[in-house]
C-alpha positions in Angstrom: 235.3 60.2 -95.2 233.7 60.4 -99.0 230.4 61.4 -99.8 229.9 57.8 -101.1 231.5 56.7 -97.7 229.1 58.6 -95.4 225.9 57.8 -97.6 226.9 54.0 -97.0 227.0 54.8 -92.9 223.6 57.0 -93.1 221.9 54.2 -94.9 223.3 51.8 -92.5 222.2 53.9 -89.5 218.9 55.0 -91.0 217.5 51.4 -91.6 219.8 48.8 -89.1 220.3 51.3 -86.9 224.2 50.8 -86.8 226.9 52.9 -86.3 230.0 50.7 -87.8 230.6 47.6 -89.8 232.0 44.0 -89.1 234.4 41.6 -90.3 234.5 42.9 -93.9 231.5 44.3 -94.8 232.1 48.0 -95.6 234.7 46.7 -98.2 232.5 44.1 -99.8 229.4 47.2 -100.1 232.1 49.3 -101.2 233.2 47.1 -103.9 229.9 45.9 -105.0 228.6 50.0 -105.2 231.6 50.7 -107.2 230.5 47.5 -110.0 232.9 44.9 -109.2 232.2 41.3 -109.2 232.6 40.0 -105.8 232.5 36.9 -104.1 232.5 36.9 -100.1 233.2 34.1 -98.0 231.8 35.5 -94.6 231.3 33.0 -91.3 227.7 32.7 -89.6 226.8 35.7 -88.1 228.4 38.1 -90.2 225.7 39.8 -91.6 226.2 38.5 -95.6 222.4 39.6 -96.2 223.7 43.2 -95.3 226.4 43.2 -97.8 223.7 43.1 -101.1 220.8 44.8 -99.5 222.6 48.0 -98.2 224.0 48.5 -101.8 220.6 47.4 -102.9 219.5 50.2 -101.6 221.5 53.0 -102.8 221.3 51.7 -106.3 218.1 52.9 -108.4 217.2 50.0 -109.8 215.7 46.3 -108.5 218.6 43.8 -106.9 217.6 40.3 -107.9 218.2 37.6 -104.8 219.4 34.3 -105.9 218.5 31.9 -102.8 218.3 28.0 -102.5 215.4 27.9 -99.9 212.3 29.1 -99.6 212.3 29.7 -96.3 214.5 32.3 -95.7 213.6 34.0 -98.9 210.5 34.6 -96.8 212.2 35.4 -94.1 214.5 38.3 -95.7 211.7 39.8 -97.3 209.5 40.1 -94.2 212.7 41.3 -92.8 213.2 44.3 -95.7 209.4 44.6 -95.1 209.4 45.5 -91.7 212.4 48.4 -92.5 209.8 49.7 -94.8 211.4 48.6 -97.7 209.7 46.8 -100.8 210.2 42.9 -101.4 208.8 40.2 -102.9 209.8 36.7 -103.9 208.5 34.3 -106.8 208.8 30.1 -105.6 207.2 27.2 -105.7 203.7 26.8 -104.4 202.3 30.1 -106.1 200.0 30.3 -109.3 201.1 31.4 -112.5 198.7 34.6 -112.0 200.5 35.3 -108.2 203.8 35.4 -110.1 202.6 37.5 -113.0 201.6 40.5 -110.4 204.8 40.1 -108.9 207.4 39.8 -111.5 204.7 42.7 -113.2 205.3 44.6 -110.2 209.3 44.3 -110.6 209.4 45.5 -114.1 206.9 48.9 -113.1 209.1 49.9 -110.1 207.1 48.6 -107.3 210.0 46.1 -105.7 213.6 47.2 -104.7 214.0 43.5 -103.9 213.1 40.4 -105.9 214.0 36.9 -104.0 214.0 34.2 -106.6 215.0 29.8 -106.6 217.6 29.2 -109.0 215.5 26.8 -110.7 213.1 29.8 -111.4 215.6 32.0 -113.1 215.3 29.1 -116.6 211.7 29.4 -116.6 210.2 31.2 -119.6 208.2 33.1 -117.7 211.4 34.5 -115.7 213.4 35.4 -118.5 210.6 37.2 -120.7 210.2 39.3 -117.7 214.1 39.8 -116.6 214.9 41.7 -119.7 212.2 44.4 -118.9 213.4 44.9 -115.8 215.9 47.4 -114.4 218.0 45.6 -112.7 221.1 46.9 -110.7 222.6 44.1 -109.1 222.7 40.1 -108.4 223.1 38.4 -105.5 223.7 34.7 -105.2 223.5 33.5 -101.7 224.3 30.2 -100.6 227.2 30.4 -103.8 228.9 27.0 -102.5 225.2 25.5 -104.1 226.9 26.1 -107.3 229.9 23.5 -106.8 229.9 19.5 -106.8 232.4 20.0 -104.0 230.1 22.2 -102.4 227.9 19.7 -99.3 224.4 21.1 -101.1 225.2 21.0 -104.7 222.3 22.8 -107.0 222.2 21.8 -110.7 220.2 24.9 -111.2 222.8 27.1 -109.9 225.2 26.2 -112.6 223.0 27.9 -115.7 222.6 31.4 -113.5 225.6 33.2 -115.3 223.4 32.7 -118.4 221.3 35.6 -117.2 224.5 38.1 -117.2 223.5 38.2 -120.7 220.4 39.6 -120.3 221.9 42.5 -117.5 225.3 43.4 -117.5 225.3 44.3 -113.7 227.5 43.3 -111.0 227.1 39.6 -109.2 227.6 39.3 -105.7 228.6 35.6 -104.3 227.8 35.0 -100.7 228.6 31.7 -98.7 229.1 31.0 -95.3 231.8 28.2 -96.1 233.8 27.3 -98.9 237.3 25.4 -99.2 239.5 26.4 -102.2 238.1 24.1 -104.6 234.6 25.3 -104.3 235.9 28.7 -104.1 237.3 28.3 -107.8 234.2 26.6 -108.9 232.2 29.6 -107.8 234.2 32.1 -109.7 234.6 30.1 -113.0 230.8 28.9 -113.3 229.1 32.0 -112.4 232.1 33.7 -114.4 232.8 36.3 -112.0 235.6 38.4 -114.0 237.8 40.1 -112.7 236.3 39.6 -109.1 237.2 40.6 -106.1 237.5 38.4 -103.4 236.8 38.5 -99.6 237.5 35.1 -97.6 237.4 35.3 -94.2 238.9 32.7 -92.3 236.6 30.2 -90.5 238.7 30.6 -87.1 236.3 32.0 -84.1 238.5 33.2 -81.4 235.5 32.6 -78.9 234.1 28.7 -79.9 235.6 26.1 -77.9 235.4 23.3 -79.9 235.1 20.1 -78.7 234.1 16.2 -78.9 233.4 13.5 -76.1 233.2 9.8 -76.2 230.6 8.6 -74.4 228.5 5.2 -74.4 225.7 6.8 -72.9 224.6 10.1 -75.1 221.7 10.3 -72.8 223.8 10.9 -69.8 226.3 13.8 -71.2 223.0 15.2 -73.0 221.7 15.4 -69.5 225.1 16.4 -68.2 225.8 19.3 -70.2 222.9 21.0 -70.1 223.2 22.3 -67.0 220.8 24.6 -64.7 222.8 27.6 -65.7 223.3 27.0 -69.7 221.4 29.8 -71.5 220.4 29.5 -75.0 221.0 26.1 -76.4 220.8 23.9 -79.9 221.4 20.2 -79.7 221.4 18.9 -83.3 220.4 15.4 -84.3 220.8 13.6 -87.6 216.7 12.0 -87.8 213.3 13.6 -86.5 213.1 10.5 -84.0 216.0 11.5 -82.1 215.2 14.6 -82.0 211.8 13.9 -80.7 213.3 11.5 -78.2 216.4 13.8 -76.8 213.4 16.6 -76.2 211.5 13.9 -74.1 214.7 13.1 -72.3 215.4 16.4 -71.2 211.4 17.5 -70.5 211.3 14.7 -68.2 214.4 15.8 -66.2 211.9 19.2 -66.2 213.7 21.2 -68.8 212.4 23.6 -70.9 213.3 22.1 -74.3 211.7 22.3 -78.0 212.2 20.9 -80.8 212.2 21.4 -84.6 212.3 19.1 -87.8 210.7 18.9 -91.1 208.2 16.2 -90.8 206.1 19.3 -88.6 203.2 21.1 -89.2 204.5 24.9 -90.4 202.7 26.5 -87.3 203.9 23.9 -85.0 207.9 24.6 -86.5 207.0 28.4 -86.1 205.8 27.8 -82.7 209.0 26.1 -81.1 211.0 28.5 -82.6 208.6 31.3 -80.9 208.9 29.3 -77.9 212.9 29.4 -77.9 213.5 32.7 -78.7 211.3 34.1 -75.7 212.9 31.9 -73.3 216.7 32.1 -72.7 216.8 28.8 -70.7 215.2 26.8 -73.5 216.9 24.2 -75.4 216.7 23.2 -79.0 216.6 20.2 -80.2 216.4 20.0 -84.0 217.5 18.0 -87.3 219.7 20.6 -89.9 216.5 21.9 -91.3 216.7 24.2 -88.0 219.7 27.0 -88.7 219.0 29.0 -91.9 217.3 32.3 -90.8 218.0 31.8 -87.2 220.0 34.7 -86.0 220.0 34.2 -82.0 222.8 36.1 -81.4 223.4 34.5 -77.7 223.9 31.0 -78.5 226.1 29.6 -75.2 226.4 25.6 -76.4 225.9 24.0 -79.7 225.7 20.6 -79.1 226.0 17.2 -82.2 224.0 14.3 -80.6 225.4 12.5 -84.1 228.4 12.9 -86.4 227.8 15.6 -88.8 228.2 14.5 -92.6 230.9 16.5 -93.5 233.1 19.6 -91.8 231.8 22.2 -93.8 228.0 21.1 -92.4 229.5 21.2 -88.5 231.3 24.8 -88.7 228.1 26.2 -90.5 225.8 24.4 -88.0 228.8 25.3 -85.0 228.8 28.8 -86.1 225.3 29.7 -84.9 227.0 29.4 -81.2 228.5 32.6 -80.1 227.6 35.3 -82.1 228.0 38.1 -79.9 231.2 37.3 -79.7 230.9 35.6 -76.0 232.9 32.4 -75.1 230.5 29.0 -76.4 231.0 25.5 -76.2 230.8 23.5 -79.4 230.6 19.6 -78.7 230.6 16.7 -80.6 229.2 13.1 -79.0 230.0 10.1 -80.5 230.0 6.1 -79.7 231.9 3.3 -81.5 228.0 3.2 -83.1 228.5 6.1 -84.8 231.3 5.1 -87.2 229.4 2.5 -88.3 225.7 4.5 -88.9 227.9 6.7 -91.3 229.1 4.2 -93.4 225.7 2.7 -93.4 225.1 6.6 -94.8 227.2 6.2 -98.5 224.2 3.8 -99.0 221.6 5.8 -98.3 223.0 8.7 -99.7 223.7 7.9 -102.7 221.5 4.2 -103.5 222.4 2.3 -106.4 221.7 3.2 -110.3 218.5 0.4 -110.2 217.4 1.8 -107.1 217.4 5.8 -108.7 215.5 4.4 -111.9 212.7 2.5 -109.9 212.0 5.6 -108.0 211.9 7.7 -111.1 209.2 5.1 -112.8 207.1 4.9 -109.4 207.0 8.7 -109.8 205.7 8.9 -113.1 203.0 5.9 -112.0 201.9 8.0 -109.3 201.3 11.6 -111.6 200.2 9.8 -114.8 202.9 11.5 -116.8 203.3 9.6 -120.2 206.8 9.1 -121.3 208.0 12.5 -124.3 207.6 15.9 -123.7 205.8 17.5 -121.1 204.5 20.8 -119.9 206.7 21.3 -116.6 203.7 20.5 -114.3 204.1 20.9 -110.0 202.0 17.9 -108.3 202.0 18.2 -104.9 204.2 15.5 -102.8 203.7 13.7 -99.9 207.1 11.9 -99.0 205.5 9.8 -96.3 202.4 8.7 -98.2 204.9 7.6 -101.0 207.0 5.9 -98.6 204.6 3.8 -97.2 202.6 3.0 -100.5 206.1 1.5 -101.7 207.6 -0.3 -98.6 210.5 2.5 -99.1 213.3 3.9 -96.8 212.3 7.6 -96.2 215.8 9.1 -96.0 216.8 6.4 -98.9 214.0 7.8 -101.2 214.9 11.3 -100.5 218.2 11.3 -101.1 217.2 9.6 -104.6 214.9 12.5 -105.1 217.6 14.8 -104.6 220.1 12.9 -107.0 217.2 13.0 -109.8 217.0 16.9 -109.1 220.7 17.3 -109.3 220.4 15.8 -112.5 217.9 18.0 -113.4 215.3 14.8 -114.2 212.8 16.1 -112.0 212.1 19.5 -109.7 211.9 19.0 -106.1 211.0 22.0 -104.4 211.4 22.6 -100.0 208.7 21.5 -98.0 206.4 24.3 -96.9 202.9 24.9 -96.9 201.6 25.5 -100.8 197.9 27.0 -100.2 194.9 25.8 -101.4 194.3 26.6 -105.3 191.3 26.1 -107.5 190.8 26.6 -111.3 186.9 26.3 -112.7 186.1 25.2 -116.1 184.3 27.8 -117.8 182.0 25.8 -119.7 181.3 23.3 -117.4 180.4 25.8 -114.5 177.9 27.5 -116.9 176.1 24.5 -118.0 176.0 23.4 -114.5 174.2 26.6 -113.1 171.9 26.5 -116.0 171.0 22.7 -114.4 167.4 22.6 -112.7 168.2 19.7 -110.7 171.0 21.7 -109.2 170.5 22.2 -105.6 170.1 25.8 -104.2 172.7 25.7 -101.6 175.4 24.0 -104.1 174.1 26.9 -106.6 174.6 29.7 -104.0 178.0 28.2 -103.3 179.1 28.3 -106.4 178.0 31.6 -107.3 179.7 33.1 -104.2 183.2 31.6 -105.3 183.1 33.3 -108.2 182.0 36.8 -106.8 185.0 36.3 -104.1 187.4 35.2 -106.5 188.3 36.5 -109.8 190.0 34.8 -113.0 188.8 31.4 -111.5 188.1 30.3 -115.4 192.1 31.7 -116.4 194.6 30.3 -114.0 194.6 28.5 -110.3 193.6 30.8 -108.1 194.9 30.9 -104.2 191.4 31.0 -102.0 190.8 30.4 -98.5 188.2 27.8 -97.2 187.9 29.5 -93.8 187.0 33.1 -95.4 184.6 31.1 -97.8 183.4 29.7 -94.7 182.6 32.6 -93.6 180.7 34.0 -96.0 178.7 31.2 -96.9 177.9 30.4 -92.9 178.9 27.0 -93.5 181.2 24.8 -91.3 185.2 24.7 -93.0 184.4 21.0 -93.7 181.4 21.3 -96.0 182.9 23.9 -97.5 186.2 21.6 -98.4 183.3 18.8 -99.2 181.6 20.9 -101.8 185.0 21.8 -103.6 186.0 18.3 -103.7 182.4 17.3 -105.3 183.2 19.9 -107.9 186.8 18.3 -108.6 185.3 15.1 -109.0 182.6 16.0 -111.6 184.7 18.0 -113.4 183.6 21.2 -112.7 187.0 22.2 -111.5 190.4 21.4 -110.3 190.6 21.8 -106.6 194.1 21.7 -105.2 193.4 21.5 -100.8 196.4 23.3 -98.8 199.4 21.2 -97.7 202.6 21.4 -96.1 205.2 19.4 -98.1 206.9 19.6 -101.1 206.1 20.0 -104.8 208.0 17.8 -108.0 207.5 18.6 -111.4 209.5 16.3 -114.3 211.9 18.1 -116.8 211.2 19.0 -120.2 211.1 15.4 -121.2 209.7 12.5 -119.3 212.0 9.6 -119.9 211.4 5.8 -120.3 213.0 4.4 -116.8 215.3 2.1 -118.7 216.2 4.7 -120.6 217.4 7.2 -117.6 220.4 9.3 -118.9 222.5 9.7 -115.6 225.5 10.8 -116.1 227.1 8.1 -114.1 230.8 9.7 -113.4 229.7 12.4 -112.6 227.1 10.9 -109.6 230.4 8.4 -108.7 232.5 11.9 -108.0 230.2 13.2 -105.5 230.0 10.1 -104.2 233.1 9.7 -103.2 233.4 13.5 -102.1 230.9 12.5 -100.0 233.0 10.0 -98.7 235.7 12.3 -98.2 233.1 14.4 -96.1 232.8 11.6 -93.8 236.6 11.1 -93.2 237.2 14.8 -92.6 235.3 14.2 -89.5 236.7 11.4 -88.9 239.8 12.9 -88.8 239.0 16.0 -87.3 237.3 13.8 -84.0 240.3 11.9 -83.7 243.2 15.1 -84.0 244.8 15.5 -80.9 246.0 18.8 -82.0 244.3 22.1 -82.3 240.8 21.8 -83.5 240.5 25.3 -84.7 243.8 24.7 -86.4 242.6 21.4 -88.0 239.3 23.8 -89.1 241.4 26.8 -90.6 243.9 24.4 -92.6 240.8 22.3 -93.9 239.6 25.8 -95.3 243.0 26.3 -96.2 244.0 29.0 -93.9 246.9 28.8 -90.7 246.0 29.6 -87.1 247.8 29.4 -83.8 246.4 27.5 -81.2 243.8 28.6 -79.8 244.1 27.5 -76.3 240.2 26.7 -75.7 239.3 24.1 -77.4 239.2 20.3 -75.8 243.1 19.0 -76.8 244.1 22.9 -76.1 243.1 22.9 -73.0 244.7 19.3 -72.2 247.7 20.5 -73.2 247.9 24.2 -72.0 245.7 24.1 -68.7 244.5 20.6 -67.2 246.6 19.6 -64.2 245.1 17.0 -62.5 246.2 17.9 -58.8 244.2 21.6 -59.5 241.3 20.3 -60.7 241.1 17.2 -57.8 241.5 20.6 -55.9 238.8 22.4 -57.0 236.5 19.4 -57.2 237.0 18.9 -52.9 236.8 22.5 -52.2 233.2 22.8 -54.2 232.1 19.7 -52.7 233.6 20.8 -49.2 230.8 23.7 -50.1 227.9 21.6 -50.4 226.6 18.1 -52.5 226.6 18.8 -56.1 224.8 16.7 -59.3 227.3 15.7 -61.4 226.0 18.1 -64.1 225.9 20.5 -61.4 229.9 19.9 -60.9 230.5 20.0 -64.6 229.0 23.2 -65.0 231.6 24.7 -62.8 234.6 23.5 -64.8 235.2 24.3 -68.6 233.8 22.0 -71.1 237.4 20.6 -72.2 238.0 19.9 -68.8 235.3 16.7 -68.7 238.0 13.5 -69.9 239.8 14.8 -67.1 237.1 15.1 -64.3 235.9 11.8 -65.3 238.9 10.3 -64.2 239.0 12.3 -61.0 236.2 11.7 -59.8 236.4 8.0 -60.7 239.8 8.2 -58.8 238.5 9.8 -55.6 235.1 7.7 -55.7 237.7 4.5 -55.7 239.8 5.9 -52.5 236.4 6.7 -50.8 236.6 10.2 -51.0 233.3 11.0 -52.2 230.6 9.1 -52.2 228.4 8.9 -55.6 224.7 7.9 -55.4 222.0 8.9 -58.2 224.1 11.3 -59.9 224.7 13.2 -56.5 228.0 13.5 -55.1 229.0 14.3 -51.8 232.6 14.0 -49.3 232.5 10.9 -47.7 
């Protein structure tokens, strides 16, 4: 073993507190140390945030984190932070000052790791600094971002090999899926030359993948999770059905949670608290539940609806398993569901007229006059806008998105901005040089400015609860007083939300005059129609579903003998399993999810029929979903 070799295996020991590698990790950090381009196509669980922040590490100067969402920026720096390890990360919902210190801190030394949105890396403010800094490595994660036939194309993604001017250092693409065309998209747009390349194939020797029809969800929900399943996600396609399958399963007195965007940030932090202290809890949660999670003992991931495209369900699959243990991975689905998706193409992608309306409601809303503007964050409540409108939520999102992806406006992730405030200098001073000023609005106001510094430069983060306390007011006069100063001019008070933020682009167009490039939105429009027929087709295969996974990600596989058609075809005889059916039974009186739970998941089509068989010839006798010999 090299020196270089066994400093790579101390570090890893010294801060992970590993002794070896996996998949193909010490070749990737080996690569990247030695300067090459590399792009690394690793599955879920594989430990991709390793592969940049071990090298990271060994280099001397600052690695600079490309990453699409804010929330697990925040997550992988409190990670590095808890190893000791100096991070910080510059997004949406700070002030101008708050990013100052930071990207100050960057250039002085004081952060090995900077975590950074695409969209941040065109800013002014970002490139004036970039160039002081000393900057060893980038890392892109979430590369497939960068490609139209990517399933969560980034605009902003597409401009980041513009900073490889500025630092000739390696770049390190990370994805967790990517089929050969997005794969070559990746390399040529973030010009990654000569590269090396690492693509692991998407196969998982331990998933058992598998779909059942059903009319009644509610019943195979109930069904498969079973007294003895540990460790749990069901994934729905809205926040109402999520909502609804969690109800479901609470009143059959199951521990279950569950997690969307439309929550409160304490209330998402506490289900997720909730399921990771209990190993017999189940999640129920909408897409926006995944990134971050890292639960290695996932037994069943469960699709209440169709996923939107393949690439989605093996990301969202993969979170099952990773400890290498046999999981289930199930698909339900109706003669509904075929139908709700094409009703999706619509609300996906909504016509030009629609896009444009949106776009004028917006500027409406912010008062943004049509020319040039200074790029300007309001804070957005999708709701509220919604329902001022009469608009389709998920309709008006997805128009959003396609106005970011044409880089019209900036839609950042919902999370919680904090509170801000800004004073006018001259205004303040005139007003505590007024007589008719009240004491307590004067000691109020003198106290803000002792707590807080710079309040006549920039917005300034404060806290109403820590003013609170130190004025010995209640919270809600304290909120009261900042608004009365916002309304009279004295400041601009910004209260705390949890949502999302949209600024427009350089340029605030006339709606009429919207310049969409109109082939381009009809191409991934119809990639996104090809999404939807690649599950189609992979739900109705009767053939090996982790072969029909690998070849979509153009890799072979043999069978792989687990999976639902697998195991019809390689293990279900009918006479075994009527077999072992009567000699459980024989035992004692089972619930039908009880009985399930004893056979393998593939195995359901057939029981169905079984039981159905011996429940005709009298053999057992079926009353409220107990079954028992006749």
């Amino acid at each position: 073993m090299s020196s270089s070799d066994s400093s790579i295996y101390t570090t890893l020991k010294s801060y992970w507190g590993y002794d070896s590698f996996r998949f193909d990790q010490e070749e990737i950090i080996s690569g990247v140390i030695a300067g090459h381009d590399t792009l690394a196509v690793l599955p879920t669980g594989a430990g991709k945030s390793l592969c940049y922040q071990l090298p990271g590490l060994m280099f001397d100067g600052l690695t600079l984190v490309v990453s699409p969402l804010i929330a697990l920026m925040k997550d992988q720096i409190a990670g590095l932070r808890d190893k000791g390890i100096k991070a910080n990360g510059v997004y949406s919902g700070q002030t101008k000052r708050t990013q100052d210190i930071i990207l100050d801190n960057a250039i002085y030394g004081q952060e090995k790791f900077l975590f950074v949105s695409p969209e941040r890396t065109q800013s002014h403010l970002f490139r004036t600094r970039f160039q002081k800094m000393n900057v060893s490595l980038v890392a892109v994660d979430e590369a497939h971002c960068i490609s139209e036939w990517g399933h969560d194309f980034r605009p902003e993604y597409r401009l980041l090999s513009e900073i490889r001017e500025i630092h000739k250092v390696p770049f390190l693409a990370l994805t967790a899926t990517a089929t050969p065309k997005v794969i070559k998209d990746i390399i040529a747009n973030l010009k990654l030359d000569p590269v090396k390349k690492y693509i692991s194939s998407p196969t998982r020797p331990n998933l058992s993948y598998n779909v059942v029809y059903t009319e009644n969800k509610s019943t195979q929900v109930s069904d498969l999770t079973h007294e003895t399943l540990r460790n749990c996600i069901i994934y729905a396609n809205t926040r109402k059905a999520c909502e609804s399958v969690t109800r479901m399963l609470i009143a059959q007195s199951k521990k279950a949670t569950f997690y969307h965007g439309g929550m409160e940030k304490k209330d998402r932090e506490s289900a997720v608290k909730n399921w990771n202290k209990d190993p017999a809890n189940i999640m129920v949660a909408t897409k926006a539940f995944g990134m971050g999670i890292d639960k290695p003992d996932v037994r069943m991931v469960l699709h209440y609806d169709l996923p939107l495209s393949l690439e989605a369900y093996v990301q969202e699959a993969g979170r099952a398993g990773r400890d290498g243990q046999h999981s289930d991975v199930i698909v339900l689905y109706n003669r509904t569901d075929i139908n709700k998706q094409s009703k999706k193409v619509e609300e996906n992608y909504p016509e030009y007229d629609y896009i444009k309306d949106i776009y004028a409601k917006l500027a409406v809303s912010f008062e943004v006059a049509a020319g040039r503007t200074d790029i300007e964050f309001y804070s957005f409540n999708l709701p509220q806008f919604a329902q001022k409108y009469n608009l389709k939520k998920i309709k008006l999102f997805n128009a959003l998105k396609i106005l970011h992806q044409e880089e019209l406006i900036f839609l950042s992730d919902a999370i919680l901005h904090p509170s801000l405030l800004k004073l006018d200098e001259q205004a303040t001073k005139s007003l505590l040089k007024n007589p008719s000023l009240s004491p307590s609005m004067k000691d109020f106001l003198l106290l803000i400015l002792r707590m807080y510094e710079n309040l006549f430069l920039d917005k300034i983060v404060i806290d109403e609860k820590q003013i609170a306390q130190h004025f010995s007011k209640p919270i809600g006069k304290v909120k009261d007083g900042l608004k009365w100063l916002d309304r009279n001019g004295i400041g601009n008070y910004k209260p705390a939300f949890d949502g999302h933020t949209i600024a427009f682009g350089e340029f605030r167009y006339r709606s009429e005059e919207l310049p969409m490039n109109l082939d381009a939105y009809q191409a991934r429009k119809s990639k996104f129609m090809a999404d939807l027929e690649s599950i189609h087709d992979y739900m109705a295969t009767d053939t090996c579903r982790q072969r029909v996974i690998s070849a979509y990600f153009g890799f072979e596989t043999e069978d792989c003998k687990i999976c639902d058609n697998c195991i019809h075809k390689y293990e279900s005889e009918p006479h075994e399993l009527r077999k072992g059916v009567f000699d459980l039974l024989n035992k004692r009186e089972l619930t039908i999810s009880q009985l399930f739970g004893k056979f393998k998941v593939g195995n359901r089509k057939t029981l169905e029929l079984i039981l159905a068989e011996m429940e005709q010839e009298r053999e057992i006798n079926i009353r409220n979903s107990i079954i028992r010999l006749s």
